[in-house]
PyMOL commands that place a pseudoatom at each C-alpha (Angstrom):
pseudoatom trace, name=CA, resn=UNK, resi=1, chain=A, elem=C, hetatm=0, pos=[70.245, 111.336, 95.811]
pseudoatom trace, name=CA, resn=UNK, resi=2, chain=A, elem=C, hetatm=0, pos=[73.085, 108.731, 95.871]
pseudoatom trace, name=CA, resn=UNK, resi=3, chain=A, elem=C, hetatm=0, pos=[75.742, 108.249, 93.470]
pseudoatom trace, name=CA, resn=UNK, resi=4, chain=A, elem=C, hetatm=0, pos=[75.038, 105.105, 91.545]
pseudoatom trace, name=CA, resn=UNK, resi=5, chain=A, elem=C, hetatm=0, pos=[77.925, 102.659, 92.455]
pseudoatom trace, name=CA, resn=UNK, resi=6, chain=A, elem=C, hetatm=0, pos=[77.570, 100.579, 89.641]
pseudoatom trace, name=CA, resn=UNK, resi=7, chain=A, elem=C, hetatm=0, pos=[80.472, 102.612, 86.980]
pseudoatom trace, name=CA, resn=UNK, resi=8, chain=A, elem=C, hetatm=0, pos=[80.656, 101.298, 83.694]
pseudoatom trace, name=CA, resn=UNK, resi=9, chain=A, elem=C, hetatm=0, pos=[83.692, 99.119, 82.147]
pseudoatom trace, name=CA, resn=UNK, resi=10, chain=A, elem=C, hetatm=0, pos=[84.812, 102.407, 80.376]
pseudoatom trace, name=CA, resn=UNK, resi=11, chain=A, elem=C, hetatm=0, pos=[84.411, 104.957, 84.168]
pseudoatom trace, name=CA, resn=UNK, resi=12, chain=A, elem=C, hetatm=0, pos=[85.536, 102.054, 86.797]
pseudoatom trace, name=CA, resn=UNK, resi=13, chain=A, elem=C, hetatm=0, pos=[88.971, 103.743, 87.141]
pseudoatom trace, name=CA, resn=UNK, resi=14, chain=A, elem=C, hetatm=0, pos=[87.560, 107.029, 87.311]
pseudoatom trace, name=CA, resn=UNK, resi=15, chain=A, elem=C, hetatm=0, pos=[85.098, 106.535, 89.613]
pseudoatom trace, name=CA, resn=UNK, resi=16, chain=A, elem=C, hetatm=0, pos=[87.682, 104.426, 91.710]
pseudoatom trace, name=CA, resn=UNK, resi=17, chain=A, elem=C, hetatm=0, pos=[90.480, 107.327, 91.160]
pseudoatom trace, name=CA, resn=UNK, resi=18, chain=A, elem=C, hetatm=0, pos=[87.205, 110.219, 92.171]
pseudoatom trace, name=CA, resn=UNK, resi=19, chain=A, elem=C, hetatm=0, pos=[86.678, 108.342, 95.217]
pseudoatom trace, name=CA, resn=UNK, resi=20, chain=A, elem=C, hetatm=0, pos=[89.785, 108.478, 96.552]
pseudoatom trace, name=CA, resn=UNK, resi=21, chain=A, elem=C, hetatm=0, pos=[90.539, 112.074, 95.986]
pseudoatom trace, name=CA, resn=UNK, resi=22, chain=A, elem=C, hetatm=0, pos=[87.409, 112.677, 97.519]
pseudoatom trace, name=CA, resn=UNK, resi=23, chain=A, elem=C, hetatm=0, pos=[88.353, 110.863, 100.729]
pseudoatom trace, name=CA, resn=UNK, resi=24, chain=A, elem=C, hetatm=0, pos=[92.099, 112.908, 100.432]
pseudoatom trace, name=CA, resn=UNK, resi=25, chain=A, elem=C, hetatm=0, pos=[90.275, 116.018, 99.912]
pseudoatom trace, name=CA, resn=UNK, resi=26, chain=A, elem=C, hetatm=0, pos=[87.537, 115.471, 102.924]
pseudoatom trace, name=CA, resn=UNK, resi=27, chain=A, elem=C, hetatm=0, pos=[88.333, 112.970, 105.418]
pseudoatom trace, name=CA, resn=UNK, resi=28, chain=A, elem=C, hetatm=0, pos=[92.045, 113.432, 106.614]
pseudoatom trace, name=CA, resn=UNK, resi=29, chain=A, elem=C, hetatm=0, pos=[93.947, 111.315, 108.704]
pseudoatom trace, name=CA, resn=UNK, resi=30, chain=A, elem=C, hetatm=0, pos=[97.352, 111.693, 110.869]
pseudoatom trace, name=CA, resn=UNK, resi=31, chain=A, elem=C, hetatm=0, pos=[99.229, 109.907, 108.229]
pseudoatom trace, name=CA, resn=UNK, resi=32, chain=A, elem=C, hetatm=0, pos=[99.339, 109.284, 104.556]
pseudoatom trace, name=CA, resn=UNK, resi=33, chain=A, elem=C, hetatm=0, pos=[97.419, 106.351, 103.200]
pseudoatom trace, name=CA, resn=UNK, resi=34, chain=A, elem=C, hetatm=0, pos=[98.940, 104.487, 100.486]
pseudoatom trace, name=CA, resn=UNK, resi=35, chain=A, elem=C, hetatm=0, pos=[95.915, 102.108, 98.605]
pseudoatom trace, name=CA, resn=UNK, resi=36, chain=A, elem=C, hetatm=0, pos=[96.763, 98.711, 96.444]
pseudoatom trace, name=CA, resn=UNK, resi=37, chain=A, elem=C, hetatm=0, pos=[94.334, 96.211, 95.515]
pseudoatom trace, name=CA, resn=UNK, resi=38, chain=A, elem=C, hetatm=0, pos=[96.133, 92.775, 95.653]
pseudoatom trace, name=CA, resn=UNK, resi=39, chain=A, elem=C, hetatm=0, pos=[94.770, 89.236, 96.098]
pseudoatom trace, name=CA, resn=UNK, resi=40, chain=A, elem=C, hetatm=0, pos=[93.504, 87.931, 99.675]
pseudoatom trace, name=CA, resn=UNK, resi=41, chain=A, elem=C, hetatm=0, pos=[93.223, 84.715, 100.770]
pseudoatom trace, name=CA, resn=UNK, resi=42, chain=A, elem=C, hetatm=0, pos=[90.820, 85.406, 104.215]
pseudoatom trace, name=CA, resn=UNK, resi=43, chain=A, elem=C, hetatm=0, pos=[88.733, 88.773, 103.942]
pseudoatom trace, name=CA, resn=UNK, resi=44, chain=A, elem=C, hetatm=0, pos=[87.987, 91.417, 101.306]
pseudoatom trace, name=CA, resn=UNK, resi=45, chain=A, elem=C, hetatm=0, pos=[90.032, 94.504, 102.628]
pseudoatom trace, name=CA, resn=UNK, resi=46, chain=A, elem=C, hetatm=0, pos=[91.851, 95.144, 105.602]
pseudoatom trace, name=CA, resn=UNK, resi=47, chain=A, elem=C, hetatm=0, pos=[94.046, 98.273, 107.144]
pseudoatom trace, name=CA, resn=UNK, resi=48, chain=A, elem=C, hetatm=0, pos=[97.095, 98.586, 109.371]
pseudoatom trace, name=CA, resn=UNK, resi=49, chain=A, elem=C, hetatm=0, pos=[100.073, 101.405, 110.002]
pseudoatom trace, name=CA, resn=UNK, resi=50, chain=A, elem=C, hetatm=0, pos=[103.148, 100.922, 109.102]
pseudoatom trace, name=CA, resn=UNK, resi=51, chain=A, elem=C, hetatm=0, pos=[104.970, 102.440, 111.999]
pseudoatom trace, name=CA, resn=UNK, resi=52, chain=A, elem=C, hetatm=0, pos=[108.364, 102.577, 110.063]
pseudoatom trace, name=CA, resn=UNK, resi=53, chain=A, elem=C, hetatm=0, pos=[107.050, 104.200, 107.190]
pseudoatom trace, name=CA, resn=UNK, resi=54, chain=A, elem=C, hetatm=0, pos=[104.605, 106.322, 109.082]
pseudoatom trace, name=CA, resn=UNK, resi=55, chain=A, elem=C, hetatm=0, pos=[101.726, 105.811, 107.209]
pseudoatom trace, name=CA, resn=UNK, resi=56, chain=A, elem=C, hetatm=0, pos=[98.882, 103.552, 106.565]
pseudoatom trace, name=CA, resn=UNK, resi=57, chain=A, elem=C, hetatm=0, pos=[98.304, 100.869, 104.011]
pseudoatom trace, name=CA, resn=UNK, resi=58, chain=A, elem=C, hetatm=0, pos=[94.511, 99.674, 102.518]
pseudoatom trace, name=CA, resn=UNK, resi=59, chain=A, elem=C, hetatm=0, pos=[94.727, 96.204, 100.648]
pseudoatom trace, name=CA, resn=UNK, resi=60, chain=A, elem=C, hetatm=0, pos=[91.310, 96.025, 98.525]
pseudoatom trace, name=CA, resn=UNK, resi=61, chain=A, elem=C, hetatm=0, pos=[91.561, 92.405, 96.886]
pseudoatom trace, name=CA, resn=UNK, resi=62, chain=A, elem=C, hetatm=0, pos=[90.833, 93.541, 92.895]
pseudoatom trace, name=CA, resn=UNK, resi=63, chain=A, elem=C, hetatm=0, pos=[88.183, 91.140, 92.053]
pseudoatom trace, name=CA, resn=UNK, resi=64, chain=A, elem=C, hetatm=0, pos=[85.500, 92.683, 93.584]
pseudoatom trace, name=CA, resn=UNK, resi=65, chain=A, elem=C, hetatm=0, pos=[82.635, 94.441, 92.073]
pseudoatom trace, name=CA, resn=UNK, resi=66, chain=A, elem=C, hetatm=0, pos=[83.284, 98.138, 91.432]
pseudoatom trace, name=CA, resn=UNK, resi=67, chain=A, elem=C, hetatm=0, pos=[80.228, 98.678, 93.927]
pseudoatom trace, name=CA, resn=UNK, resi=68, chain=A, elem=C, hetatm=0, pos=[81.945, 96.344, 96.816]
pseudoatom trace, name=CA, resn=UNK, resi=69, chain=A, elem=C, hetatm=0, pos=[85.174, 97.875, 95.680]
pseudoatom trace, name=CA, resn=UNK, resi=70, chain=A, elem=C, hetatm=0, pos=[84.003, 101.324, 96.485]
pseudoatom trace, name=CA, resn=UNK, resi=71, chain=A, elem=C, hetatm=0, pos=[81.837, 99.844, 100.246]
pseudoatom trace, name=CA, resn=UNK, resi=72, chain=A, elem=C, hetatm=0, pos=[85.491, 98.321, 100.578]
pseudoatom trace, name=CA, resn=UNK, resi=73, chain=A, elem=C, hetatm=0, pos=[87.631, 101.507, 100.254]
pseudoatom trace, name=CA, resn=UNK, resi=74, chain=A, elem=C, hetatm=0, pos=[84.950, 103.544, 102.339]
pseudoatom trace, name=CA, resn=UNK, resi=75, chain=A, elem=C, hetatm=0, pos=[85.036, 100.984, 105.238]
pseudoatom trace, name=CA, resn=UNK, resi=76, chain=A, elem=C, hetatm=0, pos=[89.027, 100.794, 105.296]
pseudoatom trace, name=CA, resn=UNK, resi=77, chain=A, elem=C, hetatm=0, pos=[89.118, 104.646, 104.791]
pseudoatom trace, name=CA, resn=UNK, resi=78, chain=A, elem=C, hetatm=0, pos=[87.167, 105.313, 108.137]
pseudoatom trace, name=CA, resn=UNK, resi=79, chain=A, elem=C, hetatm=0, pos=[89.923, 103.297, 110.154]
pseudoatom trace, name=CA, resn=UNK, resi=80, chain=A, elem=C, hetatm=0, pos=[92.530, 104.781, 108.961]
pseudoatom trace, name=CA, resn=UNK, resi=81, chain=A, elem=C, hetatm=0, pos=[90.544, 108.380, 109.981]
pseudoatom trace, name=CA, resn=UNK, resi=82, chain=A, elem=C, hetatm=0, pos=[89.849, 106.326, 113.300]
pseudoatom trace, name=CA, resn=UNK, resi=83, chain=A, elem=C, hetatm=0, pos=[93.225, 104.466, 113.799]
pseudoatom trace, name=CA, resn=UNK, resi=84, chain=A, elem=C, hetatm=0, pos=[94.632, 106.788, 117.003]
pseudoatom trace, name=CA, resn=UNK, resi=85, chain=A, elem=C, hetatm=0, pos=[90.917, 107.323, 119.020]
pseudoatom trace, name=CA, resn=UNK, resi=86, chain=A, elem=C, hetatm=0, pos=[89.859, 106.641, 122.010]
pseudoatom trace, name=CA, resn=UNK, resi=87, chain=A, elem=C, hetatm=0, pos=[87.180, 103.900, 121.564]
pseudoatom trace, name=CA, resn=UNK, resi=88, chain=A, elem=C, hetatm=0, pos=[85.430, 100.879, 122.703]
pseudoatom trace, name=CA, resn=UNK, resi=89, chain=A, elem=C, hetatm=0, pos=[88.252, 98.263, 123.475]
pseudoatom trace, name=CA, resn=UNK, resi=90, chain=A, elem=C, hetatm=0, pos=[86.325, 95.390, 122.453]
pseudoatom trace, name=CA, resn=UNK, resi=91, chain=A, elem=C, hetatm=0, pos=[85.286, 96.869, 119.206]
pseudoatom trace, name=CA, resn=UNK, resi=92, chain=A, elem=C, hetatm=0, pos=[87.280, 97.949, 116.019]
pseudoatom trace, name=CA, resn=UNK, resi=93, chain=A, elem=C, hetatm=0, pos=[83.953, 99.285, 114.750]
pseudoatom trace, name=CA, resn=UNK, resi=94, chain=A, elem=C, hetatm=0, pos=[82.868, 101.496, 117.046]
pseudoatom trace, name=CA, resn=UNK, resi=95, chain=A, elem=C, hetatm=0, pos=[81.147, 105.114, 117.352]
pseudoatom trace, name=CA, resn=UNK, resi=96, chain=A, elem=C, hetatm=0, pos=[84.112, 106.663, 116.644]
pseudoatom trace, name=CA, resn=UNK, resi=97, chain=A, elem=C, hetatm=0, pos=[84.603, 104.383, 113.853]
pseudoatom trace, name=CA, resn=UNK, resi=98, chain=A, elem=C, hetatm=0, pos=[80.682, 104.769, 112.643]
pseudoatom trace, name=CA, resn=UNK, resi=99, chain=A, elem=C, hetatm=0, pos=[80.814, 108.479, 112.526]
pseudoatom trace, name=CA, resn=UNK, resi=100, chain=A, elem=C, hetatm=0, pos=[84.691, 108.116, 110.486]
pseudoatom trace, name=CA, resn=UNK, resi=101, chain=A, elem=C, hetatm=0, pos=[82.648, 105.592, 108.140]
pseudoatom trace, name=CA, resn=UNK, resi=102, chain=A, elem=C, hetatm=0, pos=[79.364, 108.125, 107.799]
pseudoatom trace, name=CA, resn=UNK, resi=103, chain=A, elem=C, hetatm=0, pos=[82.088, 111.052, 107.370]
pseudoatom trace, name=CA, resn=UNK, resi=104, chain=A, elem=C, hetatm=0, pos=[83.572, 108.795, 104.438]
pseudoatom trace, name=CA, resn=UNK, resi=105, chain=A, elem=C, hetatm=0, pos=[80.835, 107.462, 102.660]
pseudoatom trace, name=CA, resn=UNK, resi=106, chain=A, elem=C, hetatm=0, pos=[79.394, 110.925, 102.377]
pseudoatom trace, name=CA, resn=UNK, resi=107, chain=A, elem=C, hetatm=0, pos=[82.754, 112.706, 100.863]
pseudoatom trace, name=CA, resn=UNK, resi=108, chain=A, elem=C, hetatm=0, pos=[82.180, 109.488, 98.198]
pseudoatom trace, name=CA, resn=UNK, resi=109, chain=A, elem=C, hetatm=0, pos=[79.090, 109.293, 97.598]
pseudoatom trace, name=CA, resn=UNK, resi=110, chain=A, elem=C, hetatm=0, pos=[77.460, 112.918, 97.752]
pseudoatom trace, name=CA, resn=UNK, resi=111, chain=A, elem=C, hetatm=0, pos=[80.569, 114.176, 95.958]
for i in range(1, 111): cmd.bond("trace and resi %d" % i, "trace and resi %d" % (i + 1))
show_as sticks, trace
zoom trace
């Protein structure tokens, strides 16, 4: 059985703040991830390292569905677990990156 990804009003932060202990707990990375939500102009979510600060940062843009939110988070989740791999060069989504993703979306969903 799946988790139903539609929380509440009243659970949205805690299913949001489960989720990402969860992914802290059960799909580690080589650096810590820091997580905002913040307004995008172009896409939904997006990842990068931040060499200087040595760790990576996941932009979710906060008017998204608590469902998308939590697609969002697991997506951006598995590159940061995928970030330093050895994968298909003309591909940031990969198997490396599929099996990061499946790896995430379990410790979220089956949690």
């Amino acid at each position: 059985m799946t988790r139903s990804l539609e929380p509440l009003p009243l659970n949205a932060a805690s299913v949001w703040n489960d989720a990402l202990t969860a992914l802290r707990e059960d799909c580690p990375t080589s650096y810590p991830v820091k997580v905002i939500r913040r307004k995008l102009e172009d896409c939904w979510g997006w990842c990068e390292f931040n060499e200087a600060r040595q760790e990576f940062l996941i932009v979710i843009h906060p008017t998204t569905s608590p469902n998308f939110s939590l697609e969002l988070l697991i997506h951006e989740w598995a590159h940061a677990m995928d970030w330093f791999s050895v994968g298909e060069a003309d591909t940031d989504h990969g198997a490396t990156w599929g099996v990061c993703y499946a790896k995430a979306y379990t410790a979220v969903m089956w949690r």
